[in-house]
C-alpha positions in Angstrom: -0.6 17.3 -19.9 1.8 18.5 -22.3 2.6 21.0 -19.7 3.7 18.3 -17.4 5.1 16.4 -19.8 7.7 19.1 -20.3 8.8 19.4 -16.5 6.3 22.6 -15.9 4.8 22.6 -12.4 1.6 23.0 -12.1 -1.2 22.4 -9.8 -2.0 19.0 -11.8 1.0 18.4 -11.6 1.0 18.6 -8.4 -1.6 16.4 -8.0 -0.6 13.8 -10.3 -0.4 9.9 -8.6 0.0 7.1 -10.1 -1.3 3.4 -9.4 -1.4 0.0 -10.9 -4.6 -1.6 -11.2 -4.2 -5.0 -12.3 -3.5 -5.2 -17.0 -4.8 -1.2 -16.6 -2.3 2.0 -15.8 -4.1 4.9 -13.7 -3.2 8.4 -13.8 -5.1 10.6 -12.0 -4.5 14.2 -12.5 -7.5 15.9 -10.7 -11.3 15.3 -10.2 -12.3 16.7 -13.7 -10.0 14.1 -15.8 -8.2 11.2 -15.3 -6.2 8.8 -17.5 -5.9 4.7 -18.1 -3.3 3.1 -19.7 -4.5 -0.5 -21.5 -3.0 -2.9 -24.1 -5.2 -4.2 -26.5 -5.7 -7.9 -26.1 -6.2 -10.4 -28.8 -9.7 -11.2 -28.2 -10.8 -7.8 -29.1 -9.6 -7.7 -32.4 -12.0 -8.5 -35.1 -10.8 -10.4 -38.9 -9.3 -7.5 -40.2 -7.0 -7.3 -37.0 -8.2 -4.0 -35.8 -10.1 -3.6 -32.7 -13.9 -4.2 -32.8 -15.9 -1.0 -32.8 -17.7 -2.1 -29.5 -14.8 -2.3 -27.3 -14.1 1.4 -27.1 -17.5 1.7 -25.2 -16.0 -1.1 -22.9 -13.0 1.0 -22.7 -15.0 3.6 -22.2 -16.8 2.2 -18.9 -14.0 0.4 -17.5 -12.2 4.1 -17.6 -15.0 5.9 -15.6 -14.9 2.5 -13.4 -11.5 3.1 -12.5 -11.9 6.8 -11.9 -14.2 6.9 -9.3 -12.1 4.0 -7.5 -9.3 6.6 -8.0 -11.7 9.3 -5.9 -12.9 6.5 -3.9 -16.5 6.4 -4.6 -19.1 3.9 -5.5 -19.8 4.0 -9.4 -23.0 1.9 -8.3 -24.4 1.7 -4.6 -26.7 -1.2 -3.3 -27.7 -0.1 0.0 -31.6 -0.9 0.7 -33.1 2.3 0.1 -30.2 4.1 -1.1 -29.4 2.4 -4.8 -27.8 4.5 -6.8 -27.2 3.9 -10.6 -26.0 5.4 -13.3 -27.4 4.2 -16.6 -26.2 5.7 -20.1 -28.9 8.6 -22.0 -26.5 9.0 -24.7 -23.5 7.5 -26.2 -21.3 7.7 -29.1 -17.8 7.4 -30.5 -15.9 8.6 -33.5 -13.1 6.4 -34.9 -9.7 8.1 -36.6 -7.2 5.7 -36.3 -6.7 1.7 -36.0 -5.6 0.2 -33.0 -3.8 -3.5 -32.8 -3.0 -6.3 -30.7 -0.7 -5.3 -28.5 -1.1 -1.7 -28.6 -1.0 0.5 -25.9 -4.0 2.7 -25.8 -4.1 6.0 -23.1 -7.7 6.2 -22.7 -8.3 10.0 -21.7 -11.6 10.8 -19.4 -12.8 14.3 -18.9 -15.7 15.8 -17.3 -17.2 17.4 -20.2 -20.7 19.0 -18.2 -22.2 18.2 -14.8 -25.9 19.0 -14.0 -28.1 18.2 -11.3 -28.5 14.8 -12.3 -26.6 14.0 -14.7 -22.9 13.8 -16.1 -21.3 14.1 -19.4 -18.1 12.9 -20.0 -15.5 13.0 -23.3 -13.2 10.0 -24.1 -9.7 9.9 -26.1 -7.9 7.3 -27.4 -3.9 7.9 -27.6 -1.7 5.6 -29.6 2.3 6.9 -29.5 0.8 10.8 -29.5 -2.3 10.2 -32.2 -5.4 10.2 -31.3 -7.2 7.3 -32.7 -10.8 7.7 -31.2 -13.2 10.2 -29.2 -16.3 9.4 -27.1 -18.6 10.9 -25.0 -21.2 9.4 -22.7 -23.7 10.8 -20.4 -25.2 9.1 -17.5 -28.0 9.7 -15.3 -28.0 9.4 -11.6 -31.0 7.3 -10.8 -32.4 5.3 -7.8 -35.5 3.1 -7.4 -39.0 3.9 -6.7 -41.0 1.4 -4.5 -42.1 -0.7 -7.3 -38.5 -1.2 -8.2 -38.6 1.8 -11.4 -35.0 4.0 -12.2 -35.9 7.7 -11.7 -33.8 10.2 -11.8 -32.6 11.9 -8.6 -29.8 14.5 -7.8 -26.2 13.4 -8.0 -25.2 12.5 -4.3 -23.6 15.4 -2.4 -20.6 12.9 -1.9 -20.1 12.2 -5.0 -21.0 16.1 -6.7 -18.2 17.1 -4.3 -15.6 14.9 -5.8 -16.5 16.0 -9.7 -15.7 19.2 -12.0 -15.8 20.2 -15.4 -12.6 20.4 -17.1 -12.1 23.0 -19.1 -13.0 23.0 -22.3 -9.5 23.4 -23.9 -8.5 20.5 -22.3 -10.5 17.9 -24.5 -11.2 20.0 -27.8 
């Protein structure tokens, strides 16, 4: 991004559209990351102020939400015999910095690793150029059996098509 920032041209840059979607800012910058621009609302502060712990992994969510509207794809599909979910294996976050009411937060998304059936992605939290938080969450493809159970089953080809790995300087 910083790239970009600067005027370069480049094929992200290329790429780069932006949209509004409702309190949330959208970037997207190509299928292996994407950025969402939020303000922190009052309600998820805690005593101290600061924003409760938890709300990073809604942050989190509502980020990946956004980017596959941004590619135009389902994040969960309820067609009889074709449900597709994508429940969390793994999740964490790592907190630097305190974010406020009323901050604005860019809430990074990058496509860390995708498998067969599975994704991983990495999460960053910008405040005014400091990084106050990074997560990372990896979710399953799954469907139902006939008796209603999530198993595991190979990410759509629709969907596989859309996603790629960033590379690895891009989120270390």
């Amino acid at each position: 991004m910083a790239g970009v920032a600067a005027g370069h041209h480049s094929a992200a840059a290329k790429l780069k559209q932006v949209a509004m979607a409702g309190r949330w800012g959208i970037l997207r910058v190509m299928p292996s990351e994407f950025s969402h621009t939020r303000q922190v609302e009052f309600h998820e502060t805690d005593m101290a102020g600061i924003v409760h712990f938890a709300n990073f992994f809604r942050w989190m969510e509502g980020c990946e939400t956004a980017f596959y509207r941004s590619l135009g794809l389902p994040l969960i599909s309820f067609v009889p015999g074709q449900v597709v979910g994508w429940p969390r294996v793994n999740v964490s976050c790592a907190y630097r910095a305190p974010l406020r009411f009323n901050d604005t937060v860019v809430v990074r998304l990058f496509v860390k690793k995708l498998t067969t059936r599975s994704v991983t992605y990495v999460f960053q939290f910008w405040k005014d150029g400091t990084l106050c938080a990074t997560g990372e969450v990896t979710a399953v493809c799954v469907t139902a059996d006939a008796q209603g159970r999530m198993v595991a089953r190979p990410i759509p080809a629709d969907v596989r098509a859309q996603l790629q790995e960033a590379p690895v300087g891009a989120y270390e």
